[in-house]
N, CA, C and O atoms as a Maestro MAE file, in Angstrom:
{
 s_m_m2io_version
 :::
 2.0.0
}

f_m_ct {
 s_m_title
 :::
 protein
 m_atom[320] {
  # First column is atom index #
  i_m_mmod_type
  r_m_x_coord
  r_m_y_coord
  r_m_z_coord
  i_m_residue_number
  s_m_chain_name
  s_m_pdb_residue_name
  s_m_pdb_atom_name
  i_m_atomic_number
  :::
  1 25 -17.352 9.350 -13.821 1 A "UNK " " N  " 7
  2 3 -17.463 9.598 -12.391 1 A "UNK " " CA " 6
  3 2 -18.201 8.439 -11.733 1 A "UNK " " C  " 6
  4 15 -19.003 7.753 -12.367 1 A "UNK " " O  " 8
  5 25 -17.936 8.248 -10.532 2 A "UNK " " N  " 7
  6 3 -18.548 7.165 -9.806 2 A "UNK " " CA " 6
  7 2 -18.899 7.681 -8.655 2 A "UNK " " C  " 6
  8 15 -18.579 8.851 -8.448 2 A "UNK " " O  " 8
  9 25 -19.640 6.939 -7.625 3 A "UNK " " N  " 7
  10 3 -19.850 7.413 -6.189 3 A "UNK " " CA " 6
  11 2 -20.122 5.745 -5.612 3 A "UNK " " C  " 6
  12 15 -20.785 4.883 -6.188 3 A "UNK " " O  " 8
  13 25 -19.471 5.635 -4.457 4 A "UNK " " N  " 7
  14 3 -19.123 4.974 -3.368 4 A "UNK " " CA " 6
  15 2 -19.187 4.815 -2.403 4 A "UNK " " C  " 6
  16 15 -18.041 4.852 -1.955 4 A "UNK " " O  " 8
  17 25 -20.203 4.543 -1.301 5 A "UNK " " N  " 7
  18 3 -20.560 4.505 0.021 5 A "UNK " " CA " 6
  19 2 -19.322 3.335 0.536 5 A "UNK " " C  " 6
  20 15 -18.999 2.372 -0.159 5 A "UNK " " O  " 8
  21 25 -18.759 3.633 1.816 6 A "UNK " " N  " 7
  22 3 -17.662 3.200 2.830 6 A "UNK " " CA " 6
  23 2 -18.356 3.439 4.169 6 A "UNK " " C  " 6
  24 15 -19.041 4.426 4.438 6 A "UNK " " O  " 8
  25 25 -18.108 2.477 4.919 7 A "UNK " " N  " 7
  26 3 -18.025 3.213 6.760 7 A "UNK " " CA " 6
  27 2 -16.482 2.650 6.728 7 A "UNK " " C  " 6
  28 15 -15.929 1.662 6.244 7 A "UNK " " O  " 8
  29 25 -16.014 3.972 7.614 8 A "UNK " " N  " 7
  30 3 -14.217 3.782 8.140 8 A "UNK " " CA " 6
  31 2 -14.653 3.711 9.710 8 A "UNK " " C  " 6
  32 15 -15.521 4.139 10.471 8 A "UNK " " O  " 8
  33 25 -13.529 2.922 9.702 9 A "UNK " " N  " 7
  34 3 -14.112 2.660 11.869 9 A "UNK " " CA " 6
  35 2 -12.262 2.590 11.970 9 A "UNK " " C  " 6
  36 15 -11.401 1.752 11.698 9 A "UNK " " O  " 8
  37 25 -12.291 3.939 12.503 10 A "UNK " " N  " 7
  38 3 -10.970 4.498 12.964 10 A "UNK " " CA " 6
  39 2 -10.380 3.927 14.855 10 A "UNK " " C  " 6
  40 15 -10.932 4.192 15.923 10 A "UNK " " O  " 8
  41 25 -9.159 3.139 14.604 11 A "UNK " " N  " 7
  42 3 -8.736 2.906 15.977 11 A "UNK " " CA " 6
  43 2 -8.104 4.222 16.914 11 A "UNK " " C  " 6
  44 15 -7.855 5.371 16.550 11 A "UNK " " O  " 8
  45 25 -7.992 3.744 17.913 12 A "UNK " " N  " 7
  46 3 -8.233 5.261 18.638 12 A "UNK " " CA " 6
  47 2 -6.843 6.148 18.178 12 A "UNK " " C  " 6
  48 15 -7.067 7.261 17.702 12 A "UNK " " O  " 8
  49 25 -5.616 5.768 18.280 13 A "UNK " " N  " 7
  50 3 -4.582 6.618 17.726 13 A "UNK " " CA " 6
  51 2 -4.665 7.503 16.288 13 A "UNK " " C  " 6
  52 15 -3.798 8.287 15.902 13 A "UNK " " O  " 8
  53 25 -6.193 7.111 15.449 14 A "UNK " " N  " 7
  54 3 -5.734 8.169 14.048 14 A "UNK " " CA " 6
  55 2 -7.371 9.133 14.524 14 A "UNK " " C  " 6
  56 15 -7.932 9.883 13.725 14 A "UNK " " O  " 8
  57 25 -7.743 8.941 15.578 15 A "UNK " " N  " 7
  58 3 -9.188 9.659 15.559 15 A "UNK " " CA " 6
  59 2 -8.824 11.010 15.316 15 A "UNK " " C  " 6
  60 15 -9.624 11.595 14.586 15 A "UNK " " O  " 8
  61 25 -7.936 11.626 15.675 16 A "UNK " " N  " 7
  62 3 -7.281 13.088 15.413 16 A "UNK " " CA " 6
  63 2 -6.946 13.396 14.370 16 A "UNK " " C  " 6
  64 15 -6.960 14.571 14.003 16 A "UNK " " O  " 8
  65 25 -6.538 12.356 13.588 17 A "UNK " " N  " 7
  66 3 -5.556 12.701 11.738 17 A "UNK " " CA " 6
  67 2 -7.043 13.150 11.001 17 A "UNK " " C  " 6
  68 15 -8.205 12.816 11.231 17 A "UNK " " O  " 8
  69 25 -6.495 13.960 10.126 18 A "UNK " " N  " 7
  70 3 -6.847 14.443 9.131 18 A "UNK " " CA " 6
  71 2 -6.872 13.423 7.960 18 A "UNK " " C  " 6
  72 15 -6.404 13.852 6.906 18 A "UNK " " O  " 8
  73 25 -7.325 12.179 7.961 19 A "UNK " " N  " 7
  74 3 -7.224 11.159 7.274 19 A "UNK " " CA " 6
  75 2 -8.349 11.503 5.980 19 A "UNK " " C  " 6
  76 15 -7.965 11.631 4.818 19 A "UNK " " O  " 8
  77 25 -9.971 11.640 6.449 20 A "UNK " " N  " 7
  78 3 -10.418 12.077 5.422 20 A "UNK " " CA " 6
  79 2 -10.280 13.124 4.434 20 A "UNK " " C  " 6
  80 15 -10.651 13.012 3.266 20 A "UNK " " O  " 8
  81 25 -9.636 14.328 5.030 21 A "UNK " " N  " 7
  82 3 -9.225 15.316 4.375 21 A "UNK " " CA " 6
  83 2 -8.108 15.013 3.270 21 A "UNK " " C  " 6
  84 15 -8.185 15.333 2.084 21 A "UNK " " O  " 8
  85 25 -7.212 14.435 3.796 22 A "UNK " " N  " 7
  86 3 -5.743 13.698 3.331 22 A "UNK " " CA " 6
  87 2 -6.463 12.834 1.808 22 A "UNK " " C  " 6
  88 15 -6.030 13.126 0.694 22 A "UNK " " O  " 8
  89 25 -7.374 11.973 1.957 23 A "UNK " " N  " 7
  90 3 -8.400 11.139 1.116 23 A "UNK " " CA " 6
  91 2 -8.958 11.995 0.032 23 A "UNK " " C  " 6
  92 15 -8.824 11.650 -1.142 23 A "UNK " " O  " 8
  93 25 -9.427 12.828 0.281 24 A "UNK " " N  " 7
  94 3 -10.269 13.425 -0.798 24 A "UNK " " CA " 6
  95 2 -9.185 14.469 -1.886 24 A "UNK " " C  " 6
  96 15 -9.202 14.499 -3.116 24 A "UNK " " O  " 8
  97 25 -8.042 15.481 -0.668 25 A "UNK " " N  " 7
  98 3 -7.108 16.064 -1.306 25 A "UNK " " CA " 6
  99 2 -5.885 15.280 -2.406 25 A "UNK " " C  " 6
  100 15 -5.360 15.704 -3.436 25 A "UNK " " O  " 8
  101 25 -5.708 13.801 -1.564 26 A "UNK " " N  " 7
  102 3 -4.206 13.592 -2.188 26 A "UNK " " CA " 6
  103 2 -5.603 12.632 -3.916 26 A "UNK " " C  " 6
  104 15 -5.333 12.635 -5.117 26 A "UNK " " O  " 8
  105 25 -6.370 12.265 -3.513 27 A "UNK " " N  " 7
  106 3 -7.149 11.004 -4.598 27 A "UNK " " CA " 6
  107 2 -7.920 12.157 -5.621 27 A "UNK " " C  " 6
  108 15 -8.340 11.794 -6.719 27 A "UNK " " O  " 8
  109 25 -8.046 13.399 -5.214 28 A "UNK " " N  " 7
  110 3 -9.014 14.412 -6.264 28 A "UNK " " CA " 6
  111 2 -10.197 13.475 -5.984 28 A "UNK " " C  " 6
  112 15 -10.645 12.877 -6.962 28 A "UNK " " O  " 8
  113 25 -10.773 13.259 -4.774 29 A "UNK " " N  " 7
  114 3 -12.708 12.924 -4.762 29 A "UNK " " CA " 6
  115 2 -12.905 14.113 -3.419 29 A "UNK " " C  " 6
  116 15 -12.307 14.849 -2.634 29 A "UNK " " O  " 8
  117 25 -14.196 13.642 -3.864 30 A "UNK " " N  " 7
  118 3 -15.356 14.324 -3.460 30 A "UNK " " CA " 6
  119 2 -15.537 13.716 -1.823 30 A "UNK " " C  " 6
  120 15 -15.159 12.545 -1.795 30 A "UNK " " O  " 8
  121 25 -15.921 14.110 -0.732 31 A "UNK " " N  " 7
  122 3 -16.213 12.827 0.505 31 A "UNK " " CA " 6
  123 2 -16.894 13.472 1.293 31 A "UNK " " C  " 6
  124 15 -16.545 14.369 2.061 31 A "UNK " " O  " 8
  125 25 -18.160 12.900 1.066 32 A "UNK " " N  " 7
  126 3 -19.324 13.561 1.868 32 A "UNK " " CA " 6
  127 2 -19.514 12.753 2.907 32 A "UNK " " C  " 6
  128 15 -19.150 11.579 2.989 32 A "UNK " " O  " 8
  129 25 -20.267 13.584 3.954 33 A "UNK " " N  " 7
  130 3 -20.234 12.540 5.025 33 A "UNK " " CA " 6
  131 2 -21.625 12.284 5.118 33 A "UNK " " C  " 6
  132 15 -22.437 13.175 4.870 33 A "UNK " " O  " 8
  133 25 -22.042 10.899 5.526 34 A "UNK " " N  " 7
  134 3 -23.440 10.911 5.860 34 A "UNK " " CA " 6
  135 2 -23.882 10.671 6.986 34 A "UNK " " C  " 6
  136 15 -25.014 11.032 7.309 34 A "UNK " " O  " 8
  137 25 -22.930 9.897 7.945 35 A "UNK " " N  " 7
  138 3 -22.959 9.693 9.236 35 A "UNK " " CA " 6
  139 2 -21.974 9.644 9.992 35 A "UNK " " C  " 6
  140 15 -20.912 9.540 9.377 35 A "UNK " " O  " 8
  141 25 -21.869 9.686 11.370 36 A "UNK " " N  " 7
  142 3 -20.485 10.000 11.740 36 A "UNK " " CA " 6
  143 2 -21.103 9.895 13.805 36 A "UNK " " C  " 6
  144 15 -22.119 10.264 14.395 36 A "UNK " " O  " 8
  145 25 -19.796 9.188 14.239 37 A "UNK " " N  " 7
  146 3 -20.187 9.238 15.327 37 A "UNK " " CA " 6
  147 2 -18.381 9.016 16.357 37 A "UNK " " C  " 6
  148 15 -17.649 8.029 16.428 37 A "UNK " " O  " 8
  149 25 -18.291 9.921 16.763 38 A "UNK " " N  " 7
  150 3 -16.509 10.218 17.187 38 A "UNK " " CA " 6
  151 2 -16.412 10.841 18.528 38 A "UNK " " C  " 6
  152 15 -16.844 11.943 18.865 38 A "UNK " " O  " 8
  153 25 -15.716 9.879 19.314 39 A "UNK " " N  " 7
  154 3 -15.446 10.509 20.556 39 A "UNK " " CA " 6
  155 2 -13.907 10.391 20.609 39 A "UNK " " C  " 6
  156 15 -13.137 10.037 19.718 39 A "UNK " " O  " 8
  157 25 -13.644 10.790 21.924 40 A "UNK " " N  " 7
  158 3 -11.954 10.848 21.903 40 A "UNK " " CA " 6
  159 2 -11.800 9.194 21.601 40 A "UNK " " C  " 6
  160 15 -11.754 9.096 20.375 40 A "UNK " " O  " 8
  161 25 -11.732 8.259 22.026 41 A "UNK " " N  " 7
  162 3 -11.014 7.100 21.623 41 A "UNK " " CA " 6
  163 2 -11.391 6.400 20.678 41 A "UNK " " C  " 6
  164 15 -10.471 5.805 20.118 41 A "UNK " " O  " 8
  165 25 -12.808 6.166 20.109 42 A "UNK " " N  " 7
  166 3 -13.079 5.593 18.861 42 A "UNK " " CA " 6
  167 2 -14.090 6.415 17.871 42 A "UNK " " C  " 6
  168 15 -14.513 7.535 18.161 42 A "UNK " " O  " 8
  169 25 -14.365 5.843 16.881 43 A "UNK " " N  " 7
  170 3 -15.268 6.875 15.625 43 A "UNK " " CA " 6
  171 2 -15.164 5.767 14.673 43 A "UNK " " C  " 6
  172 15 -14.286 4.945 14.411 43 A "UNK " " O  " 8
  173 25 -16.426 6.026 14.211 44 A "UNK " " N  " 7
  174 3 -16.211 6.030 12.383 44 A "UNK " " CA " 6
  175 2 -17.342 6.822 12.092 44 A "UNK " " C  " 6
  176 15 -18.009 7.455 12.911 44 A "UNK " " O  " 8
  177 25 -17.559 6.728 10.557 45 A "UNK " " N  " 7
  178 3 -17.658 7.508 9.648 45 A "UNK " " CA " 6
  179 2 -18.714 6.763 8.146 45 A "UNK " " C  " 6
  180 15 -18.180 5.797 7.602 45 A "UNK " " O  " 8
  181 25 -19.664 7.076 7.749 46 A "UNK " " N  " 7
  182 3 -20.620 6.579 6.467 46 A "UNK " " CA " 6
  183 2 -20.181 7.838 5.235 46 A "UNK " " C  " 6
  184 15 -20.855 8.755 4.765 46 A "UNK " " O  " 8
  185 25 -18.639 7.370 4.959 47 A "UNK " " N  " 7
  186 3 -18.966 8.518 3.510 47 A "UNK " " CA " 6
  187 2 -19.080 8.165 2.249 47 A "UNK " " C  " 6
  188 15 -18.948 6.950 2.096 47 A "UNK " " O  " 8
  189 25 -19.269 8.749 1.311 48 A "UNK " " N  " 7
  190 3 -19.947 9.113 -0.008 48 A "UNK " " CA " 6
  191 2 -18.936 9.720 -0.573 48 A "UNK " " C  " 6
  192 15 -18.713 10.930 -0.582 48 A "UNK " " O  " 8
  193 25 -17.925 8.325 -1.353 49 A "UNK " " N  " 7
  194 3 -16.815 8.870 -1.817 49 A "UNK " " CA " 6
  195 2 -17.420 8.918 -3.679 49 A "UNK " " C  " 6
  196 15 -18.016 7.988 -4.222 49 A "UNK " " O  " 8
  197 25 -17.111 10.029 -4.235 50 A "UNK " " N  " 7
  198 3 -17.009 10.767 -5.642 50 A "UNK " " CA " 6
  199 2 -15.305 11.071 -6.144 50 A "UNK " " C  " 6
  200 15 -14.271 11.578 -5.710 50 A "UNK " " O  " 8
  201 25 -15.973 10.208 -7.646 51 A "UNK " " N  " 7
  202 3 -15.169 10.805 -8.161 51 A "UNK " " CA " 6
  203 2 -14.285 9.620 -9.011 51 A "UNK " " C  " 6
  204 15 -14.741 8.481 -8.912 51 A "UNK " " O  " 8
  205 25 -13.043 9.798 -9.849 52 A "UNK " " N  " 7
  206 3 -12.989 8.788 -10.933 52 A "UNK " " CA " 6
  207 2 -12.957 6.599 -9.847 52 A "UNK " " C  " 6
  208 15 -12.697 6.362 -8.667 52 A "UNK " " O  " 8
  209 25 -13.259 5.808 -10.748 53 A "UNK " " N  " 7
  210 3 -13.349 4.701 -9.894 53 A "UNK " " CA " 6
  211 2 -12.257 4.223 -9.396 53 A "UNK " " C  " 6
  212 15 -12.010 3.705 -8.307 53 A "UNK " " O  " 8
  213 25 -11.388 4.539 -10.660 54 A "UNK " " N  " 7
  214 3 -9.745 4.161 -9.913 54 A "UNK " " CA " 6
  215 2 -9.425 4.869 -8.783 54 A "UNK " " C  " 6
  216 15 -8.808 4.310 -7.876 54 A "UNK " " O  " 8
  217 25 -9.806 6.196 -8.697 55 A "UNK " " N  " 7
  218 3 -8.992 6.653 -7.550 55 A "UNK " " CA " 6
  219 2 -9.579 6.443 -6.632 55 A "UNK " " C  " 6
  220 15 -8.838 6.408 -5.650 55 A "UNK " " O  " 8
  221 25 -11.002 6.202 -6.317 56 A "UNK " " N  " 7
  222 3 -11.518 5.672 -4.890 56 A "UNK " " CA " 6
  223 2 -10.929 4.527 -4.971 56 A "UNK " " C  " 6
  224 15 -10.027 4.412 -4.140 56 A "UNK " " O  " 8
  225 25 -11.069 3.711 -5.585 57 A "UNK " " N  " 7
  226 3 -10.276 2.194 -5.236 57 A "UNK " " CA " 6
  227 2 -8.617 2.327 -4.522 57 A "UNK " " C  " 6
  228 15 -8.206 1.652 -3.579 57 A "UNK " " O  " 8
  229 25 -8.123 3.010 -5.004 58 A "UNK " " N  " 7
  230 3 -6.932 3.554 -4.557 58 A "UNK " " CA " 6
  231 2 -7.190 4.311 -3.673 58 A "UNK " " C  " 6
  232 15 -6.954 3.540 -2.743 58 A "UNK " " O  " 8
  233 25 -7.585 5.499 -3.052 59 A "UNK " " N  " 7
  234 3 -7.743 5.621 -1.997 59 A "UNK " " CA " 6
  235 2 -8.136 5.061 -0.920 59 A "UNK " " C  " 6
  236 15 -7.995 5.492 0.225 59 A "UNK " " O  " 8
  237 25 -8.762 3.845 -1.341 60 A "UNK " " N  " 7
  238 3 -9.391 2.960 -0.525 60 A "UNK " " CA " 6
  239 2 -8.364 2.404 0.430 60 A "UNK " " C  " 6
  240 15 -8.210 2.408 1.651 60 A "UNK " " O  " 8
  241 25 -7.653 1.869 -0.735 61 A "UNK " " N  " 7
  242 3 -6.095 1.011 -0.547 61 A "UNK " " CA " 6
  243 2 -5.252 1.838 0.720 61 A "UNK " " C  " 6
  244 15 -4.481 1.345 1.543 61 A "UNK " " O  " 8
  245 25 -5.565 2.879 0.612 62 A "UNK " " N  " 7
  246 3 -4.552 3.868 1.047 62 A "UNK " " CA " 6
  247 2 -5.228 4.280 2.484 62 A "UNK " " C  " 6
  248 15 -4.569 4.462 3.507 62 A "UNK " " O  " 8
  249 25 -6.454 4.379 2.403 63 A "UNK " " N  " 7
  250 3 -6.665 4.336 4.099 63 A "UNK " " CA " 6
  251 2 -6.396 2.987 4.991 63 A "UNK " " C  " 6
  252 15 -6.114 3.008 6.189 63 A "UNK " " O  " 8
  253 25 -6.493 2.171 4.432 64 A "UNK " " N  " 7
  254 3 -6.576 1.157 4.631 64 A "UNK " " CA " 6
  255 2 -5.104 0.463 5.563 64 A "UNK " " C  " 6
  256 15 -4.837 -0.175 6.580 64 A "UNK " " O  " 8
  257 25 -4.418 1.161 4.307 65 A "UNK " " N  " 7
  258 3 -2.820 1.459 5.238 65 A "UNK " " CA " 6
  259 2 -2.686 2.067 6.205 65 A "UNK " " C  " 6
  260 15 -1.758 1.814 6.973 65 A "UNK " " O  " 8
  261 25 -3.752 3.234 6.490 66 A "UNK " " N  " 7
  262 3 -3.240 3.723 7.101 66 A "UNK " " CA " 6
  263 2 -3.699 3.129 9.083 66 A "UNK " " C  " 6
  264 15 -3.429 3.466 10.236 66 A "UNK " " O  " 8
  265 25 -4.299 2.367 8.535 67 A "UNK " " N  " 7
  266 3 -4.664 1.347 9.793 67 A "UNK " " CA " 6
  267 2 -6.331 1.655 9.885 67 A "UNK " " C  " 6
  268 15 -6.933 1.242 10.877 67 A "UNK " " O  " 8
  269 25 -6.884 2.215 9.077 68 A "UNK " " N  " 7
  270 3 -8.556 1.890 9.047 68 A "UNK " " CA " 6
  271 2 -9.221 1.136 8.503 68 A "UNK " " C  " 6
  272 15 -9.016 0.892 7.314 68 A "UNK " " O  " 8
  273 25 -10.211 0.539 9.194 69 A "UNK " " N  " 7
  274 3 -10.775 -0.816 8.867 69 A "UNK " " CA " 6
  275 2 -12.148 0.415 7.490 69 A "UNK " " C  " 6
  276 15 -12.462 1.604 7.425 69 A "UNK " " O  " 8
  277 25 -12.415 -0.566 6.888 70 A "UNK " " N  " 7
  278 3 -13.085 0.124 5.737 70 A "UNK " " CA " 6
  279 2 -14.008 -1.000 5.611 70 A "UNK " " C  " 6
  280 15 -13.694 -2.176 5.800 70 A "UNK " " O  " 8
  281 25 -15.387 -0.489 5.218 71 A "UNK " " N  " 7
  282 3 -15.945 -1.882 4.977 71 A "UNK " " CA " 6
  283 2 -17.063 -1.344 4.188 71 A "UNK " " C  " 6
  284 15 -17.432 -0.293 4.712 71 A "UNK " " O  " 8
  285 25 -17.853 -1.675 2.996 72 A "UNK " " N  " 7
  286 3 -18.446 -1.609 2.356 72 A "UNK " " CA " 6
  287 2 -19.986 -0.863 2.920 72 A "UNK " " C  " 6
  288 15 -20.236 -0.637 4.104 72 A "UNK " " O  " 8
  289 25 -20.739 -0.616 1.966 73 A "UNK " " N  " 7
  290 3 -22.143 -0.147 2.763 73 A "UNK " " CA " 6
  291 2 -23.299 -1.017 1.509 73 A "UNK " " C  " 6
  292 15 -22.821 -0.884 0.382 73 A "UNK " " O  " 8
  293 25 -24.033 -1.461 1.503 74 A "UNK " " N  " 7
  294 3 -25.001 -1.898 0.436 74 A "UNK " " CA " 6
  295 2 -25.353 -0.883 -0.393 74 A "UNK " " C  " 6
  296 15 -25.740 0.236 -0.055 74 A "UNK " " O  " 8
  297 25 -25.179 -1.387 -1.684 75 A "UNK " " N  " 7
  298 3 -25.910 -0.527 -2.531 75 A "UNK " " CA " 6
  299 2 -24.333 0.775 -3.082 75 A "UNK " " C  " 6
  300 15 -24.585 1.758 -3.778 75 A "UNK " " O  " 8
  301 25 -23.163 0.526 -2.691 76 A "UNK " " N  " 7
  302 3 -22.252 1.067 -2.865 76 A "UNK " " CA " 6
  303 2 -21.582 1.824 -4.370 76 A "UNK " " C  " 6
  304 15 -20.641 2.618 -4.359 76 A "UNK " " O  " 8
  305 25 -22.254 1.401 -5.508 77 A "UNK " " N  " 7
  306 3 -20.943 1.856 -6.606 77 A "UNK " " CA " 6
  307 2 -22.354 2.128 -7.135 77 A "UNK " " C  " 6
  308 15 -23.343 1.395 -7.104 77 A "UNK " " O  " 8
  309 25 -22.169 3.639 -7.736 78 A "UNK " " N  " 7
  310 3 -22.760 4.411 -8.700 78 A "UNK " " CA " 6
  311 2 -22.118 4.777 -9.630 78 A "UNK " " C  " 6
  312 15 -21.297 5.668 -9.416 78 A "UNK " " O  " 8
  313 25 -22.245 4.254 -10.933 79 A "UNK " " N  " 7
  314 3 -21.357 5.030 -12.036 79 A "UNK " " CA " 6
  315 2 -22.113 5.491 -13.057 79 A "UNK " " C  " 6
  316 15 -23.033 4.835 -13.544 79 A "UNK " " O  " 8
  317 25 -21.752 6.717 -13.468 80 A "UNK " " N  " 7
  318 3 -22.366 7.429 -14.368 80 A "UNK " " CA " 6
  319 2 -21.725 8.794 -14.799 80 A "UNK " " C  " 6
  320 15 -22.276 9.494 -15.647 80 A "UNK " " O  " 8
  :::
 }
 m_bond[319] {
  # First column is bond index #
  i_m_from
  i_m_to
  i_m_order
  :::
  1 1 2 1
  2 2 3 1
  3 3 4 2
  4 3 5 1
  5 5 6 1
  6 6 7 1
  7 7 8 2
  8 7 9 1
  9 9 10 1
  10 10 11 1
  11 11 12 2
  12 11 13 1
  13 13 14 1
  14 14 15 1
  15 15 16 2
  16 15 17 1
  17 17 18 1
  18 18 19 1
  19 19 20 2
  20 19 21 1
  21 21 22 1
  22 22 23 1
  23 23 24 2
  24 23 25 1
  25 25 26 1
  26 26 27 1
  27 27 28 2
  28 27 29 1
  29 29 30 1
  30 30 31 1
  31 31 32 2
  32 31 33 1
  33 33 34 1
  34 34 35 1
  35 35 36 2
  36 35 37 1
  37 37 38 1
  38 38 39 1
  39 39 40 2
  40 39 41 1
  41 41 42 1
  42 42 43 1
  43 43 44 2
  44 43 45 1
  45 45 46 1
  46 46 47 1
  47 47 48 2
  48 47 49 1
  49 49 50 1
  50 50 51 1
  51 51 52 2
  52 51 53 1
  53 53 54 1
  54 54 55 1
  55 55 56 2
  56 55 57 1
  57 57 58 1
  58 58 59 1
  59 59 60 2
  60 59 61 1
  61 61 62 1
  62 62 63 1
  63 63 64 2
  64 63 65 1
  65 65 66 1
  66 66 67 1
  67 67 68 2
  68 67 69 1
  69 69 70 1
  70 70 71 1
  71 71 72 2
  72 71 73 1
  73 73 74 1
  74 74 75 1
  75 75 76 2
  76 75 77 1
  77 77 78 1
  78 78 79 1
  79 79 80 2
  80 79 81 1
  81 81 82 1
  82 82 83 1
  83 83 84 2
  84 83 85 1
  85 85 86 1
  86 86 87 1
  87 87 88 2
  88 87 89 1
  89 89 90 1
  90 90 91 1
  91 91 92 2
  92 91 93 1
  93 93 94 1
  94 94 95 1
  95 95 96 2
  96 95 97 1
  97 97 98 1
  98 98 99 1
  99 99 100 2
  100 99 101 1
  101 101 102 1
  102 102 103 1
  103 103 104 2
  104 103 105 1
  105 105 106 1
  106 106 107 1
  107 107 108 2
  108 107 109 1
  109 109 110 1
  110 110 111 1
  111 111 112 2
  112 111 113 1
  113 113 114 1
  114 114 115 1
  115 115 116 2
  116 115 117 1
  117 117 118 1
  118 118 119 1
  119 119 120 2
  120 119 121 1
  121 121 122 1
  122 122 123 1
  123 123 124 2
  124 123 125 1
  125 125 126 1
  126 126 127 1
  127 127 128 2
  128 127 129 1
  129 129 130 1
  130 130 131 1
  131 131 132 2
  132 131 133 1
  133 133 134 1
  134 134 135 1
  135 135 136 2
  136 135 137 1
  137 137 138 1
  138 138 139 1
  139 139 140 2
  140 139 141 1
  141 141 142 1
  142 142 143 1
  143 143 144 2
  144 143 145 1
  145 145 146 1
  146 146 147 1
  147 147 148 2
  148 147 149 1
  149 149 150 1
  150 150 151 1
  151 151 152 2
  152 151 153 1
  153 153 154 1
  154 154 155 1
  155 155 156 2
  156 155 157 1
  157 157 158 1
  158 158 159 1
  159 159 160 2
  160 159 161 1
  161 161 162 1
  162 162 163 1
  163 163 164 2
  164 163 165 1
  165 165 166 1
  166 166 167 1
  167 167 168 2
  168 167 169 1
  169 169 170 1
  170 170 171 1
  171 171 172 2
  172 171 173 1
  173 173 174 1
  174 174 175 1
  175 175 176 2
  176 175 177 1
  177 177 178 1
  178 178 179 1
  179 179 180 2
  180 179 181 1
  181 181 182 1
  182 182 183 1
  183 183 184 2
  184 183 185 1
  185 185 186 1
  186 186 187 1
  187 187 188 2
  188 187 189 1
  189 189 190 1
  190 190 191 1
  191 191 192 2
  192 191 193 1
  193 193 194 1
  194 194 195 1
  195 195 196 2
  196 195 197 1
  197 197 198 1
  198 198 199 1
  199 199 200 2
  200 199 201 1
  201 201 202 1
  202 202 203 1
  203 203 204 2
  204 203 205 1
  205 205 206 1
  206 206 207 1
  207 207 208 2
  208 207 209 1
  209 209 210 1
  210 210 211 1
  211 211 212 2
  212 211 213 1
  213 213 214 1
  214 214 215 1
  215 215 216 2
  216 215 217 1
  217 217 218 1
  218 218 219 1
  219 219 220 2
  220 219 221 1
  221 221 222 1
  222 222 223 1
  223 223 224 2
  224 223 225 1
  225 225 226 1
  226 226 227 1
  227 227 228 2
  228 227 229 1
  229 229 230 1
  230 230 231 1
  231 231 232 2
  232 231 233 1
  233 233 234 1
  234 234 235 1
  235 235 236 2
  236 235 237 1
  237 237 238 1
  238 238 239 1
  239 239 240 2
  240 239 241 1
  241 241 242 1
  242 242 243 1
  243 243 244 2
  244 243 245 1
  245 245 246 1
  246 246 247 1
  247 247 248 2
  248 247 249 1
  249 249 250 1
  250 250 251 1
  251 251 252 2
  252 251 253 1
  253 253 254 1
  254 254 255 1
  255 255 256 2
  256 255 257 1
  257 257 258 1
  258 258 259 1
  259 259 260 2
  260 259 261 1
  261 261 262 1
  262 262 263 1
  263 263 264 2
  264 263 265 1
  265 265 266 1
  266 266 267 1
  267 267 268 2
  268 267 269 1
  269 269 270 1
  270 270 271 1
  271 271 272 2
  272 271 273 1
  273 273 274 1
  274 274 275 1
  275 275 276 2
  276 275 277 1
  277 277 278 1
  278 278 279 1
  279 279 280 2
  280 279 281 1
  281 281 282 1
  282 282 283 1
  283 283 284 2
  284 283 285 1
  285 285 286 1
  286 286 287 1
  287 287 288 2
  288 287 289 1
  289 289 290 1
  290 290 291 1
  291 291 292 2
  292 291 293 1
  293 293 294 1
  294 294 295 1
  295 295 296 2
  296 295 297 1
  297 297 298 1
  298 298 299 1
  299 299 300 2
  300 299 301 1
  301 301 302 1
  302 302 303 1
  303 303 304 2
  304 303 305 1
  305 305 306 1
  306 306 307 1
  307 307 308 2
  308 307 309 1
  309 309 310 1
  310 310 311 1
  311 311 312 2
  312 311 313 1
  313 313 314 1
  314 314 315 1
  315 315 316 2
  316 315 317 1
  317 317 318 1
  318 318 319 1
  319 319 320 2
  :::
 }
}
């Protein structure tokens, strides 16, 4: 298992999607939130992704597509 700090900074057309939900269901992690700040046109998000390393990396990939900027947080990869 691993854990993974991300901020996602969502453009205004996916602020509505169910993107994190979509993330944690389709990858099997964990996605806690630690900070979060969302109005109707922009947001992001400090989560605390869990769970095997491949699949956050791959999920990573995969928001990423989906037009969210993703960007690291210090201190990011816990494995154990």
């Amino acid at each position: 298992m691993a854990r993974q700090r991300v901020k996602f900074t969502f453009p205004p057309d996916l602020i509505q999607e169910p993107i994190i939900w979509r993330l944690g269901r389709h990858f099997d992690l964990v996605t806690n939130i630690r900070r979060a700040d969302v109005t109707e046109d922009r947001g992001w998000v400090i989560l605390e992704l869990e769970g095997e390393l491949e699949e956050i990396e791959r999920g990573i990939r995969w928001v990423q597509e989906q037009g969210v900027r993703v960007d690291p947080v210090p201190g990011d990869i816990v494995e154990g």
